[in-house]
N, C-alpha and C positions, 0 to 999 in steps of 0.2 A: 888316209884320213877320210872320215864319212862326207867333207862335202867339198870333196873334188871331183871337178869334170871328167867325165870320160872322155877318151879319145876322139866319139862323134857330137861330143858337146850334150853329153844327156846328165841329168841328176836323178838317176832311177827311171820314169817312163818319162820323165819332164826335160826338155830341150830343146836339142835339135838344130836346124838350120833348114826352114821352109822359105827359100828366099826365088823371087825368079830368074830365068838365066842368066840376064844382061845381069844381073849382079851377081851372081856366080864367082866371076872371076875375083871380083873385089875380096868378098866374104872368103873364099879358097884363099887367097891372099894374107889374109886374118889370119886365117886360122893357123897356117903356115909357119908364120912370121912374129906371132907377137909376144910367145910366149921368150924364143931367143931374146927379140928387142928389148924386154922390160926387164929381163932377166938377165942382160950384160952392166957389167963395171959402169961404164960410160953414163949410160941408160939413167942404172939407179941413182948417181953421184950426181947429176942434174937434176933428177926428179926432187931425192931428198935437198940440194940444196932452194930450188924453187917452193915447196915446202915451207920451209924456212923462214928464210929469207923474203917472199912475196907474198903465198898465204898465210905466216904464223902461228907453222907450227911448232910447239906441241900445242895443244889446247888444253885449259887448267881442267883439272877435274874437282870438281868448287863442293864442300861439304856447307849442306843446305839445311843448316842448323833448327831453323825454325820449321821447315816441314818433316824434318827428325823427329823434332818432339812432338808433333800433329799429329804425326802417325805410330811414333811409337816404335821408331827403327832406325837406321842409320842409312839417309839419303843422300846418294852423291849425286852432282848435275856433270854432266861432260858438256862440255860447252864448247859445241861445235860452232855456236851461234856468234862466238870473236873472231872467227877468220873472216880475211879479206874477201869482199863480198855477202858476206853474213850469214853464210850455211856452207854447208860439208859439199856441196856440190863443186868445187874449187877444185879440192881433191884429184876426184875423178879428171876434170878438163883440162889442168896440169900434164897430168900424165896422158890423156889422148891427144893434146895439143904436140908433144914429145913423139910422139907414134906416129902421128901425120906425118911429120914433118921428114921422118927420116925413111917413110914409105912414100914420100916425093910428092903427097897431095898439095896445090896449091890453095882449094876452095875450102870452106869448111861449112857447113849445117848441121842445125841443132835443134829439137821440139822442146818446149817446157810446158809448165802449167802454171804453177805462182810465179814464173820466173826467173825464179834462181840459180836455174841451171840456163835459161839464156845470158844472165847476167855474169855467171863465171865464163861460159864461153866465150862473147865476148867478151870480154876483161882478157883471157891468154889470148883470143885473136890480138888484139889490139896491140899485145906485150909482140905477138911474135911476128906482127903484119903480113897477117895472113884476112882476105874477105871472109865475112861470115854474114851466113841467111839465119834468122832463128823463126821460127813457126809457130803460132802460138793464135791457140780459140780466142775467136771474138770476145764470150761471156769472160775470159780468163785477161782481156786485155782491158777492161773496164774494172776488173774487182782489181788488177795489181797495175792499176795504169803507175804507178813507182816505179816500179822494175821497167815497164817499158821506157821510158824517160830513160832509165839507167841505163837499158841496152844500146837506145841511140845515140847517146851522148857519148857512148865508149865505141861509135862508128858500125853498129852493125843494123842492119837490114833486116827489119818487125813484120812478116808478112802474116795477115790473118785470116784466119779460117773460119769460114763460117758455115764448114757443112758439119751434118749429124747435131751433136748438142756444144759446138763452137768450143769444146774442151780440151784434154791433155788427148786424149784417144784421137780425136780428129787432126791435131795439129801434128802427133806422129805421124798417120796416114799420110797428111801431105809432106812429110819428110821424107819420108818413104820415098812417093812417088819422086820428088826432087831429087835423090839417090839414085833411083832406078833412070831418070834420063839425063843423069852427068855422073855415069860409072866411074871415068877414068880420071879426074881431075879432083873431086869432090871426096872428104871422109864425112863421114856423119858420126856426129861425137853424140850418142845415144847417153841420154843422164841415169838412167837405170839401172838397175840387172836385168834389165828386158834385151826383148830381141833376138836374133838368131847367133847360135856359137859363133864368135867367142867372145860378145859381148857381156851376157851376163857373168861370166867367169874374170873377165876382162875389166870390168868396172866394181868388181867384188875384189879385185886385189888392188887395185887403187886405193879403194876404200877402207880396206884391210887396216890403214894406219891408225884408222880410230882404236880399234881394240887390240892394235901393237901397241900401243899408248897408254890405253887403259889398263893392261898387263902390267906395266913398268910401274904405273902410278896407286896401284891396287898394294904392288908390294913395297910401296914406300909409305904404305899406311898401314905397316904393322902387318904384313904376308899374309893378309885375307883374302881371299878369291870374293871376290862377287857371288851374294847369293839369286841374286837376281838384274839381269839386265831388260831394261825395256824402252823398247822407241818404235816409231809409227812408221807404218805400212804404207805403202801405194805401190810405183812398184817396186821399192824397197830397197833403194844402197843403203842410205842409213844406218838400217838396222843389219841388213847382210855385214858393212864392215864394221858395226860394234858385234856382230856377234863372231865374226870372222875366226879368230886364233879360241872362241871357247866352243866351238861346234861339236869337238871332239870331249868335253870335260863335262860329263853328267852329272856334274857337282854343282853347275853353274846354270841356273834355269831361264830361257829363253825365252821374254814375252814380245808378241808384234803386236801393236796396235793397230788396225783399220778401219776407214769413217763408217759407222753406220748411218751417216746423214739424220734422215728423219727417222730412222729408227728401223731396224730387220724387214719389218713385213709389210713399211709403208712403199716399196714401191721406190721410195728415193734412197737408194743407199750405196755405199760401195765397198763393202764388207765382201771382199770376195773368197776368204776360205769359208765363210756361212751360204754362201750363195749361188759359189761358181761351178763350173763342172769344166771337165777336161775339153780342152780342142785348141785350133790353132792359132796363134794371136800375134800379130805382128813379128812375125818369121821366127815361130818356138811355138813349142807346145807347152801348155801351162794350165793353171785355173783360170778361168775367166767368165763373166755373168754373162748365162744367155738366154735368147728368147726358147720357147719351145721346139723353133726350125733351126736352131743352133746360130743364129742373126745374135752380132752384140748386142747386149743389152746396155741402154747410157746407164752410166753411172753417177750421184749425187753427193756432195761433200761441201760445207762450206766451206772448206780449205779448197783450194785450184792445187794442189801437188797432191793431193789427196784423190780425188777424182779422175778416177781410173779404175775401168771396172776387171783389171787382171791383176795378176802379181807376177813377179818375175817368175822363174821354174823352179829356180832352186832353194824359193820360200816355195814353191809348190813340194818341192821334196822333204822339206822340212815340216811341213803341215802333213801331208800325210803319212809321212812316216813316225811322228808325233813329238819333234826332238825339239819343236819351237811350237809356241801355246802362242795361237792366234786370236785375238779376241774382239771387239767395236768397241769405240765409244761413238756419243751421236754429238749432230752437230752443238746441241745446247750444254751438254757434257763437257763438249772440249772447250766453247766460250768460258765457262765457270771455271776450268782448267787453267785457261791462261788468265784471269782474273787471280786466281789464287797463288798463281805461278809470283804475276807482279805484285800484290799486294804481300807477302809473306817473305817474299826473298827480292825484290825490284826489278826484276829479270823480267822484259815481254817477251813472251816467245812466239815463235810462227805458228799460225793455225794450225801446221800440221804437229809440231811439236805437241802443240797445247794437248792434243789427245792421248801421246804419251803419259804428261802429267796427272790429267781425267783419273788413267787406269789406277794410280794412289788411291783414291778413292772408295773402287769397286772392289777392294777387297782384304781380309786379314794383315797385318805385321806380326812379325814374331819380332822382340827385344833384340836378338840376336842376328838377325837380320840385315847385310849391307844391299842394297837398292839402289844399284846403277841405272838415271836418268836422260836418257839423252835428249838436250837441246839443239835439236839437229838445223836452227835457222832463228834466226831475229826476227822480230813482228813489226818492224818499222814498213812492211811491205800491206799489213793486216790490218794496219791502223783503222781505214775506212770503216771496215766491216765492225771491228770493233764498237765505235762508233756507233755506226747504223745498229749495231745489237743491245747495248747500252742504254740508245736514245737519251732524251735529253741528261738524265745523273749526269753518266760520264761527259756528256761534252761539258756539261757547266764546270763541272768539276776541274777539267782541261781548260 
């Protein structure tokens, strides 16, 4: 199948495992090991029932009638946005929570950006009493001060970052480094397809169960494949596991969305198959925005999951190999997004969502046309912004 790992963890030139020695061992470890672990009886028959029973799955896939006839098509929502904790990031930490445990880690660390993947992490910490650190930029602990509340309350440890632009990229850095000086006790539950093999591969078959999901429920609505799926970029589980089981089916057309902030050429964006060029990025080789000296470039978004000036590798393989159509929308795009999201179907969705919806918008429907949407997270985290975007209307109106 076109987007499976190679052996040393590449998706075509994009990969790899650039990590340093003292973690060597760990990641050799990985790589080793997890494909057996996730792939025994035991394994899956816990996962799928955690799943279940504690995130709730399956997730409906909701015919969204009124933006049907808006556009002129047939739009489904996958609503990732009702699982426990309120985005698809649960997923993922289920099953790396599962992996720790049975590769004997006692500690756990975690990077986010709006949150939601500290707040699933802890959530499985807490379920499986296990310590957890989660890392997370300054600027990104004041736009989602919710989620921080959320992560302390469920017992974990908010440390914040306030080098580079206090963002997602800075708060992985110091994951990183917190990795690299507690090898042997500590897993880092990585929320992305970022990172060094077998990470991205690793949290793309986690995630996988969205568009295991979406298969099942595709043919119980009259054995239509999906003519189009689309959901938002950064560094990309979301959309890697709705696109997961149709990567191979060139029937089925693959949109990602990423923020162009203030727009491509102002300088603030984080559009990185527009802007990025190849090199190394937090232990992979990938796309990722940089200066002229090959120095990151920050990246802008008013979404905080958004902001992030790489993508995983294996939407880098997917981008240039050209099997998935990457595109922006900008910050004032996605606001009106999620404005039209709640006003037309009552659903608020997360900033980063909200740019999925934007891309309805920007361009044609055919009649015939099914338009898989993914709500990859709830806006109760976004409310402020909102808000401050709105000014007075919306809050009188609230």
């Amino acid at each position: 199948m076109t987007h499976n790992v190679s052996e040393r963890g590449f998706f075509g030139e994009f990969g790899g495992a650039y990590v340093p020695e003292m973690l060597y061992p760990n990641v050799r470890e990985l790589q080793q090991q997890y494909r057996d672990i996730i792939e025994s009886d035991e394994f899956s028959r816990e996962f799928e029932q955690l799943l279940a029973d504690f995130a709730g799955r399956p997730t409906p896939l909701f015919s969204a009638e009124k933006l049907s006839r808006r556009f002129g098509c047939e739009i489904l929502l996958k609503r990732e946005d009702l699982l426990h904790t309120g985005a698809h990031k649960i997923n993922n930490t289920i099953g790396q929570i599962l992996l720790a445990k049975r590769l004997g880690r006692s500690r756990i660390i975690a990077e986010t950006g709006a949150g939601q993947h500290g707040v699933a992490t802890a959530t499985v910490c807490a379920l499986m009493g296990l310590p957890c650190v989660v890392y997370m930029g300054e600027l990104d602990m004041k736009r989602q001060a919710l989620n921080v509340a959320r992560m302390k309350l469920l017992g974990a440890e908010v440390r914040g970052v306030s080098s580079g632009s206090k963002t997602l990229k800075d708060a992985t850095n110091e994951a990183m480094r917190d990795w690299i000086a507690n090898p042997k006790d500590t897993h880092y539950i990585i929320g992305s397809v970022v990172g060094p093999h077998p990470f991205p591969d690793m949290v793309a078959r986690f995630q996988s169960v969205i568009s295991a999901e979406l298969k099942e429920q595709c043919l119980e609505r009259g054995a239509k494949k999906p003519s189009y799926i689309i959901a938002c970029v950064g560094g990309g589980s979301n959309a890697m596991g709705a696109f997961y089981h149709f990567a191979d089916d060139p029937a089925v057309r693959l949109i990602g969305v990423e923020a162009a902030g203030c727009g491509l050429t102002s300088g603030r964006s984080a559009a990185t198959t527009a802007l990025g060029r190849s090199g190394i990025l937090h232990g992979s080789r990938t796309l990722f925005m940089q200066t002229d000296d090959g120095q990151v470039e920050e990246a802008h978004s008013i979404s905080a999951g958004l902001d992030y000036p790489g993508i995983g590798p294996q939407h880098a393989y997917f981008h240039v190999t050209g099997r998935v159509l990457y595109v922006s929308v900008t910050d004032e795009e996605a606001l009106r997004g999620a404005k039209l999201l709640a006003r037309e179907q009552g659903i608020i969705p997360a900033l980063e969502s909200a740019h999925a919806v934007a891309y309805l918008e920007k361009r044609e429907w055919r009649p015939d046309d099914r338009v898989v949407v993914v709500i990859s997270g709830r806006g109760d985290k976004d409310m402020t912004t909102y808000i401050d975007a709105y000014g007075e209307a919306i809050a009188h109106e609230i």
